[in-house]
C-alpha positions as a Markdown table, in Angstrom:
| # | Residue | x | y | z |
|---|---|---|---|---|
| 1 | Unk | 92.4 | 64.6 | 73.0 |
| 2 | Unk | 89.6 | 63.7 | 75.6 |
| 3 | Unk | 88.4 | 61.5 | 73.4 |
| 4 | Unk | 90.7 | 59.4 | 73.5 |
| 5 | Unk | 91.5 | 58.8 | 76.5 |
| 6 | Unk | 88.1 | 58.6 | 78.1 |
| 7 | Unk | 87.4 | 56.1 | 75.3 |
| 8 | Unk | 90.5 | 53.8 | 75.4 |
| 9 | Unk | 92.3 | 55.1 | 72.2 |
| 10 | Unk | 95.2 | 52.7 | 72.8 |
| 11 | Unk | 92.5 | 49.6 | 71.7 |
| 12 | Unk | 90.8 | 51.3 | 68.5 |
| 13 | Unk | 90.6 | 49.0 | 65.8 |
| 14 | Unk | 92.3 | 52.5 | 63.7 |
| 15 | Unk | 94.4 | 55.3 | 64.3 |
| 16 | Unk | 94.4 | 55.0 | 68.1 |
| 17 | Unk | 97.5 | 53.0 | 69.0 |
| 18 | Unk | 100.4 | 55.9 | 68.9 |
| 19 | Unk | 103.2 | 53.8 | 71.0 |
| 20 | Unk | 105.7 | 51.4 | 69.2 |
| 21 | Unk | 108.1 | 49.0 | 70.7 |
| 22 | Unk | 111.4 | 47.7 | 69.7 |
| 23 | Unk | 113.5 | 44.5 | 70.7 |
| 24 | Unk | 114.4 | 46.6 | 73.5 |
| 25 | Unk | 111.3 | 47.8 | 75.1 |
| 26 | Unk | 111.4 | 51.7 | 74.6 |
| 27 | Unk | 108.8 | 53.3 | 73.3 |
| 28 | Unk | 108.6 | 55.6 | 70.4 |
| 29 | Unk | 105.7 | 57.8 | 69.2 |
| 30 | Unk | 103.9 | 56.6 | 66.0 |
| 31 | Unk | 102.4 | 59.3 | 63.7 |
| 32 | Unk | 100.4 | 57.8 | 60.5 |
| 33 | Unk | 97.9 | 55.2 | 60.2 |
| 34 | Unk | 96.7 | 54.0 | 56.9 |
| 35 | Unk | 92.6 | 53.2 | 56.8 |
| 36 | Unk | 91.1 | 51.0 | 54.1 |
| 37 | Unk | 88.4 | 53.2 | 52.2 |
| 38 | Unk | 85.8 | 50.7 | 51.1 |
| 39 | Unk | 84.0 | 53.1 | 48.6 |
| 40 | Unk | 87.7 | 53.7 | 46.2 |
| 41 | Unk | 89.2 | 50.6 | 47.3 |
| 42 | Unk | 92.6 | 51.8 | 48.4 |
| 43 | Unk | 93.7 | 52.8 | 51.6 |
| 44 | Unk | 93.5 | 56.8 | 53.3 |
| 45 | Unk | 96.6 | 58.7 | 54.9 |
| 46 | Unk | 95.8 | 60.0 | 57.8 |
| 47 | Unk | 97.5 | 61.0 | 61.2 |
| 48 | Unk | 96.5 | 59.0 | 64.6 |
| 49 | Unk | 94.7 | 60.6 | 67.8 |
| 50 | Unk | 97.0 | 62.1 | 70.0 |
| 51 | Unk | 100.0 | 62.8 | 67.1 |
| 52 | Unk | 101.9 | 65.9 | 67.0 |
| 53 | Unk | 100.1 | 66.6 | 64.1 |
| 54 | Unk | 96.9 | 69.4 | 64.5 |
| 55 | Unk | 94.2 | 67.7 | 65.1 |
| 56 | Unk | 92.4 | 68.5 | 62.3 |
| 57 | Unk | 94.5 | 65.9 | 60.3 |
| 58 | Unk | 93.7 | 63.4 | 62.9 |
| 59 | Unk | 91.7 | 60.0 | 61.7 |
| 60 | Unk | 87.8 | 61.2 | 61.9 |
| 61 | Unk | 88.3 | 64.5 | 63.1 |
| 62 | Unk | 86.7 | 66.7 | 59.8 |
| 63 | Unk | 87.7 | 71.0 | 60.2 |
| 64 | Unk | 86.6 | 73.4 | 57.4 |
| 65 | Unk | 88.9 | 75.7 | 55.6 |
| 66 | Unk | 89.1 | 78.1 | 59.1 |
| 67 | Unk | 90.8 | 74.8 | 61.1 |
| 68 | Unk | 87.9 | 74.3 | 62.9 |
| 69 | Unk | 86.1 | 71.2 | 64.2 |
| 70 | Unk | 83.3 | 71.0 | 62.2 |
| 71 | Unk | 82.9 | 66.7 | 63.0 |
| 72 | Unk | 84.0 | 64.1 | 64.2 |
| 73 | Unk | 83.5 | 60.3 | 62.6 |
| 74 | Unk | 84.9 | 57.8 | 64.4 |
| 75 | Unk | 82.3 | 54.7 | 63.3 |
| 76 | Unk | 82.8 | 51.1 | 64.6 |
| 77 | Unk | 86.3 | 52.0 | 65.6 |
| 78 | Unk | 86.1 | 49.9 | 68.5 |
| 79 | Unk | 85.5 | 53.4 | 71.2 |
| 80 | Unk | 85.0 | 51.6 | 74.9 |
| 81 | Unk | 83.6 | 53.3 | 77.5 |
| 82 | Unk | 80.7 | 56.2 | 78.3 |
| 83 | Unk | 80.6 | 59.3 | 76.1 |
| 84 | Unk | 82.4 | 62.8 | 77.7 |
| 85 | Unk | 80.4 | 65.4 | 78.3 |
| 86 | Unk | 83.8 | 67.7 | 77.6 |
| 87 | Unk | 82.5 | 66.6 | 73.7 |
| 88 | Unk | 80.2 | 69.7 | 74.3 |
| 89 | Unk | 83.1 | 71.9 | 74.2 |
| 90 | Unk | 83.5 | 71.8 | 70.7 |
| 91 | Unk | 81.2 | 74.7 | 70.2 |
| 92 | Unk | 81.0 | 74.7 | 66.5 |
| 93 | Unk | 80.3 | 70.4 | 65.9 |
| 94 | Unk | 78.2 | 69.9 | 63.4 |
| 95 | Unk | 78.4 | 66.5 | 62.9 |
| 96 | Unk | 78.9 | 63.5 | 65.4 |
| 97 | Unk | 78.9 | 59.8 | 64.3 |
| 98 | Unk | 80.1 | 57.3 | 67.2 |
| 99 | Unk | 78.0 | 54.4 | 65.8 |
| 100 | Unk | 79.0 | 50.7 | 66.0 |
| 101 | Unk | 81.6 | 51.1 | 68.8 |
| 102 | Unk | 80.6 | 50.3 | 72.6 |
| 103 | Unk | 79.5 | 53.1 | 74.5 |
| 104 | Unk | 77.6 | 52.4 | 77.1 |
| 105 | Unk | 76.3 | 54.8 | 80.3 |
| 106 | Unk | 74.1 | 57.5 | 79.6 |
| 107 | Unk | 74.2 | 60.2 | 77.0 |
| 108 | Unk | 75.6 | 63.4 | 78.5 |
| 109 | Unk | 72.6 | 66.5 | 78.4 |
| 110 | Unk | 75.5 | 68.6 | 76.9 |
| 111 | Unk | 75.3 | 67.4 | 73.8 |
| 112 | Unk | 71.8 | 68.7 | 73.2 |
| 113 | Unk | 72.8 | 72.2 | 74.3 |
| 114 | Unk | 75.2 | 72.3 | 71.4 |
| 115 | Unk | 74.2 | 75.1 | 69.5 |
| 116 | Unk | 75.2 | 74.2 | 65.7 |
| 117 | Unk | 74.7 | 70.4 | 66.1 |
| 118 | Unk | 72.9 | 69.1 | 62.8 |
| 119 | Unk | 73.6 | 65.5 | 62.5 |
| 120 | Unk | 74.3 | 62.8 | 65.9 |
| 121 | Unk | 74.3 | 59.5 | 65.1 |
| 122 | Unk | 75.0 | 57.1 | 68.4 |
| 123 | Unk | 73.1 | 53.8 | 67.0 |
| 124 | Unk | 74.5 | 50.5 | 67.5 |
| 125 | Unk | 76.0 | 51.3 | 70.9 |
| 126 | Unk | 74.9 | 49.9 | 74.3 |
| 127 | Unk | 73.5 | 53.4 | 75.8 |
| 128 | Unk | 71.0 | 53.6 | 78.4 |
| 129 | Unk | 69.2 | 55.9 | 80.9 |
| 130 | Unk | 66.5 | 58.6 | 79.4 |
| 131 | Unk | 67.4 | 60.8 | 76.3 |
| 132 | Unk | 68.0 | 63.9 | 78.2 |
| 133 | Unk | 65.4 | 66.7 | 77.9 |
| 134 | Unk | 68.0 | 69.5 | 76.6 |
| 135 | Unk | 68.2 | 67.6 | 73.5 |
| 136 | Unk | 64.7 | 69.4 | 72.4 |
| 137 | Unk | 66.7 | 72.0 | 72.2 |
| 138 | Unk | 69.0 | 71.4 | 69.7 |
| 139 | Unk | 66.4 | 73.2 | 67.1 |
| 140 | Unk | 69.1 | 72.8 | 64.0 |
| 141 | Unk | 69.1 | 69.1 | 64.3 |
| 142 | Unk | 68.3 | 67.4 | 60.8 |
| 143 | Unk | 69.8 | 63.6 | 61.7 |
| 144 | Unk | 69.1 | 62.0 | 65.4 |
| 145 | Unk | 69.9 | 58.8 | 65.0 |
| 146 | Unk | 70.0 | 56.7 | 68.9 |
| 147 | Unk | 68.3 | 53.3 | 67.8 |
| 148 | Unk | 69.9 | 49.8 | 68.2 |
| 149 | Unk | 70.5 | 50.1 | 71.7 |
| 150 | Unk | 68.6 | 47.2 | 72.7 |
| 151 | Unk | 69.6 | 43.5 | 71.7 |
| 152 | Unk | 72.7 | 45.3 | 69.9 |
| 153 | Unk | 75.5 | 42.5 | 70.5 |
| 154 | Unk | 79.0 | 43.9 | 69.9 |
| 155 | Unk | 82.4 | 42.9 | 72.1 |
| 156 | Unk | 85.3 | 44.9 | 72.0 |
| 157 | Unk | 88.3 | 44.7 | 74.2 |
| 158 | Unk | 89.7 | 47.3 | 76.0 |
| 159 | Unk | 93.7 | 47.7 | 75.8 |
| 160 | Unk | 94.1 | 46.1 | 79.3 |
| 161 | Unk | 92.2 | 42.9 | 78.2 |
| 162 | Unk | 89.0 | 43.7 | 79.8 |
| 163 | Unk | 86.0 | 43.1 | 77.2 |
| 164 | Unk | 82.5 | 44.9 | 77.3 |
| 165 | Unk | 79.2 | 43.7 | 75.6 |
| 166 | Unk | 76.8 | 46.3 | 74.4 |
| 167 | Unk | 74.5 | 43.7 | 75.7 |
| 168 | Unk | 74.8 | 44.1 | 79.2 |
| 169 | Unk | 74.4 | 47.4 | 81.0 |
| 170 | Unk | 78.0 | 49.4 | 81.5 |
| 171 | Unk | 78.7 | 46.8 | 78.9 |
| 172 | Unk | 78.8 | 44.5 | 81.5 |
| 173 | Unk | 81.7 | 45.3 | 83.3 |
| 174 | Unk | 79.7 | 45.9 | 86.7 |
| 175 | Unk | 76.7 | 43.2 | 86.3 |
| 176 | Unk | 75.1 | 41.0 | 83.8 |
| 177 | Unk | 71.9 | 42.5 | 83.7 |
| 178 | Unk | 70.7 | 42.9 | 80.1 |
| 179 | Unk | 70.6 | 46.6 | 78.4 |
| 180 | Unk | 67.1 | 48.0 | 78.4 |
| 181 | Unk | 68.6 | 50.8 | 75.7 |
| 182 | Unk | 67.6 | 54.2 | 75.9 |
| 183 | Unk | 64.3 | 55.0 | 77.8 |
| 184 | Unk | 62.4 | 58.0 | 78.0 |
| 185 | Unk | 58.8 | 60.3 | 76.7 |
| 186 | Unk | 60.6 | 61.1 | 73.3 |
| 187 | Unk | 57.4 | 62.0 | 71.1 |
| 188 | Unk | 55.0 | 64.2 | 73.9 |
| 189 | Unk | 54.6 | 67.9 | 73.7 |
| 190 | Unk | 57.6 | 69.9 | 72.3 |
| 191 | Unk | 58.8 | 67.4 | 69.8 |
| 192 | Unk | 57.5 | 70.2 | 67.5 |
| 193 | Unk | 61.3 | 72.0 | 68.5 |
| 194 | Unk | 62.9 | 69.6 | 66.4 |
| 195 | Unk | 61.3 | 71.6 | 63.2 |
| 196 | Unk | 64.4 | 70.9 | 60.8 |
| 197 | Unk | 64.9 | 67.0 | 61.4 |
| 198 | Unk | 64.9 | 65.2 | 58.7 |
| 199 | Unk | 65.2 | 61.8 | 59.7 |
| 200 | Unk | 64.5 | 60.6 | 63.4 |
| 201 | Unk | 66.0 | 56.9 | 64.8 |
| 202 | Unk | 64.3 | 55.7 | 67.3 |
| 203 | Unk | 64.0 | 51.7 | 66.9 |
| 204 | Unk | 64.9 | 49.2 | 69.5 |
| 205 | Unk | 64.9 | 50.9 | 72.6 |
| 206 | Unk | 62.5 | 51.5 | 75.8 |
| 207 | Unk | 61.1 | 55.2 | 74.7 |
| 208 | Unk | 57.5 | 55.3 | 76.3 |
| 209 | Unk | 54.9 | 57.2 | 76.4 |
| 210 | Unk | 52.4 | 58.6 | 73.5 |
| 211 | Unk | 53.4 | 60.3 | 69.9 |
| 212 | Unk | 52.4 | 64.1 | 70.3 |
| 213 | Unk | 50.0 | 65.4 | 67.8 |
| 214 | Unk | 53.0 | 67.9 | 67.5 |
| 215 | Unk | 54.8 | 66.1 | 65.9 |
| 216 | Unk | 52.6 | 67.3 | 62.6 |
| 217 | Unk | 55.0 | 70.0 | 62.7 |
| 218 | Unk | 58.3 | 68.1 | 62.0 |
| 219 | Unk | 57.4 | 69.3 | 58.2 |
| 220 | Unk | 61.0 | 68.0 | 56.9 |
| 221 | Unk | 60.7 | 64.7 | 58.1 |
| 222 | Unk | 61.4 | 62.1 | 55.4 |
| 223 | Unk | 62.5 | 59.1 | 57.7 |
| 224 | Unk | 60.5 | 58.2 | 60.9 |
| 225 | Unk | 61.7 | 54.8 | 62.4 |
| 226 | Unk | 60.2 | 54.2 | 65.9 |
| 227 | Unk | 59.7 | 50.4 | 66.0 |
| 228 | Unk | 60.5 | 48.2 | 69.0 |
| 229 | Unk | 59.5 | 50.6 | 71.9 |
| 230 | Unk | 56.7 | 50.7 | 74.1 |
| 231 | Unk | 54.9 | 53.8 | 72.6 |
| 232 | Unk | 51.2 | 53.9 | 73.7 |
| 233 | Unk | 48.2 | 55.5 | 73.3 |
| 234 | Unk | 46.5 | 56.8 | 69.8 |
| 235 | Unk | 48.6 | 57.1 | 66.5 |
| 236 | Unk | 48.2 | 61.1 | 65.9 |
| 237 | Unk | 46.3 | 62.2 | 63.3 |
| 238 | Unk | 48.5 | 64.8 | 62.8 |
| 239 | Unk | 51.1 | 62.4 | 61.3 |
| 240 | Unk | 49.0 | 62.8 | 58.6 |
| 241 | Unk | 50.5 | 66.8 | 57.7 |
| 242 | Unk | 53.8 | 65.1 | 56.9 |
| 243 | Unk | 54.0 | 65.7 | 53.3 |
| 244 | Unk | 57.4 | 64.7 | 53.0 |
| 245 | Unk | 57.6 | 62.0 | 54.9 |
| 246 | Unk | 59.1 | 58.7 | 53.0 |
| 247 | Unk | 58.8 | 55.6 | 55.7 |
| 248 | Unk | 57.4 | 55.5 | 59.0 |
| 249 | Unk | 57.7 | 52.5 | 61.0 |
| 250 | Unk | 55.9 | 52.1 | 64.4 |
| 251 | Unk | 55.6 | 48.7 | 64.6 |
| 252 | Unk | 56.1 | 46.5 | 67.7 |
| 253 | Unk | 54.5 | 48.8 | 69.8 |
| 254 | Unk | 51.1 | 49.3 | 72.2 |
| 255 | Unk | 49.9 | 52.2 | 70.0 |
| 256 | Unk | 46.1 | 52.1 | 69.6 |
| 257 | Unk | 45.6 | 51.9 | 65.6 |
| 258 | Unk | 42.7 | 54.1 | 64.3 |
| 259 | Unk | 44.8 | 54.7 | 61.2 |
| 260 | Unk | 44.2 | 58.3 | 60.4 |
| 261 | Unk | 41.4 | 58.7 | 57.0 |
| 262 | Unk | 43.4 | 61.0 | 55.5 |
| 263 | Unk | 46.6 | 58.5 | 55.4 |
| 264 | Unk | 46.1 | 58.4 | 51.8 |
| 265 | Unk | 46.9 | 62.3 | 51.7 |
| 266 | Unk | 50.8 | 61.7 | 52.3 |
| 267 | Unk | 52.0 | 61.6 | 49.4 |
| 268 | Unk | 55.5 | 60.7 | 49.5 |
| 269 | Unk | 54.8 | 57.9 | 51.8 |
| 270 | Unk | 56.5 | 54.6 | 50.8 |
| 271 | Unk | 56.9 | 52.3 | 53.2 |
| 272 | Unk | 54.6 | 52.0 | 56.5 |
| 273 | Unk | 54.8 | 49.8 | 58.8 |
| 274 | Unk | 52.3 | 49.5 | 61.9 |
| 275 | Unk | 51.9 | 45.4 | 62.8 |
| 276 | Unk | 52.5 | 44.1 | 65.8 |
| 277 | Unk | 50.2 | 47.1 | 67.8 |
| 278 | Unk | 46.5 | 47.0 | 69.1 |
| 279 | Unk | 44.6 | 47.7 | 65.9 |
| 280 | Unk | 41.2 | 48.0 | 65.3 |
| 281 | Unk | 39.1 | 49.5 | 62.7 |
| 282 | Unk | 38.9 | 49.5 | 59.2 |
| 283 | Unk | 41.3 | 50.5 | 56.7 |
| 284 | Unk | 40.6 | 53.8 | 55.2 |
């Protein structure tokens, strides 16, 4: 129930609105919402946020066969505002996608102190301030998706008329300074806690600072997508150790570009993108 009402419920584009009106003003309590499903074209039942209904039939919210919260998918549902750190209470969350809504603040340090939390995906929002440090350890994390902060335009209105812009910092409600995206040394020592990840988001943001040869030991990384930062320094030869690793894309950054001699060892590797860096060196 936090949810919704720290992020505006009554202006979702689904499953948020749970007032009516008649001719005459009064107000009644609306229970279903139907949901196109794009992928069986026909629309979904389900029962809106704040119903009478348990929760676990509400739009998004997915429980396992105990009635517990296992995740909650609520993606470009219009959400306004910053995310609760309350969120954390739902010790058991394994999965939490909020992407392509308008969030905007920082991301609460709670969140990586959930102890189950396997997949978080916030891109496309209008986020800022550093990734907080407790998010190394979430050590069961397989999907961290944050990217798309930066240059992300979205406008949604809030239910008193007010409209934010991911933008503008605080989605421009206090300012019109433009939205930096998420900052922060992401990729130095103790990356290597993030052993299960399987796929790591990083692009369009501010993240800083060098890629930790550490990062050799993210062994089930298949996707590694940190373009349009301001990462320095060398390109690890550990990256190198990433068997599994499909794409890796680290352009449009100040790396230093040695590429690695044994960059031909990765086997898996499909797509790699490095332009738009301080390169030098031959191709091995």
């Amino acid at each position: 129930a936090l949810v919704a009402f720290s992020l505006d419920s009554l202006a979702w584009y689904a499953c948020g609105e749970h007032r009516d009106f008649d001719n005459g003003g009064e107000e009644f309590v609306v229970e279903d919402c139907e949901v196109w499903n794009m992928a069986t074209s026909q629309y979904d039942s389900h029962k809106i946020w704040l119903s009478r209904a348990d929760e676990c039939h509400w739009y998004g919210v997915i429980c396992s066969n105990d009635g517990v919260v296992r995740g909650v998918e609520l993606i470009g549902n219009d959400l306004v505002g910053s995310i609760p750190p309350e969120i954390s209470q739902l010790h058991f969350l394994q999965y939490l996608a909020l992407n392509g809504n308008c969030l905007y603040g920082t991301i609460p340090p709670e969140i990586g102190m959930m102890p189950d939390l396997r997949s978080l995906e916030l891109h496309g929002n209008g986020l800022s301030g550093e990734l907080p440090a407790e998010f190394l350890n979430a050590s069961k994390l397989e999907l961290l998706n944050v990217a798309l902060q930066y240059g992300f335009d979205h406008v949604c209105y809030m239910s008193n008329g007010t409209y934010v812009n991911t933008l503008f910092e605080q989605g421009g409600l206090y300012g019109s300074n433009y939205n930096p995206g998420l900052s922060g040394r992401v990729l130095e020592p103790k990356v290597d806690k993030w052993a299960s990840l399987k796929g790591l988001q990083l692009f369009d943001n501010s993240f800083s600072g060098t890629i930790s040869e550490d990062i050799e030991d993210l062994k089930e990384l298949v996707f590694f997508r940190a373009h349009n930062n301001v990462f320095s320094g060398y390109l690890p030869a550990g990256l190198t150790n990433l068997k599994k690793v499909r794409e890796v894309y680290l352009h449009k950054n100040q790396i230093y570009l040695d590429i690695p001699s044994h960059i031909g060892d990765m086997e898996n590797l499909e797509d790699l993108r490095l332009h738009e860096n301080e390169m030098f060196d031959d191709i091995p």
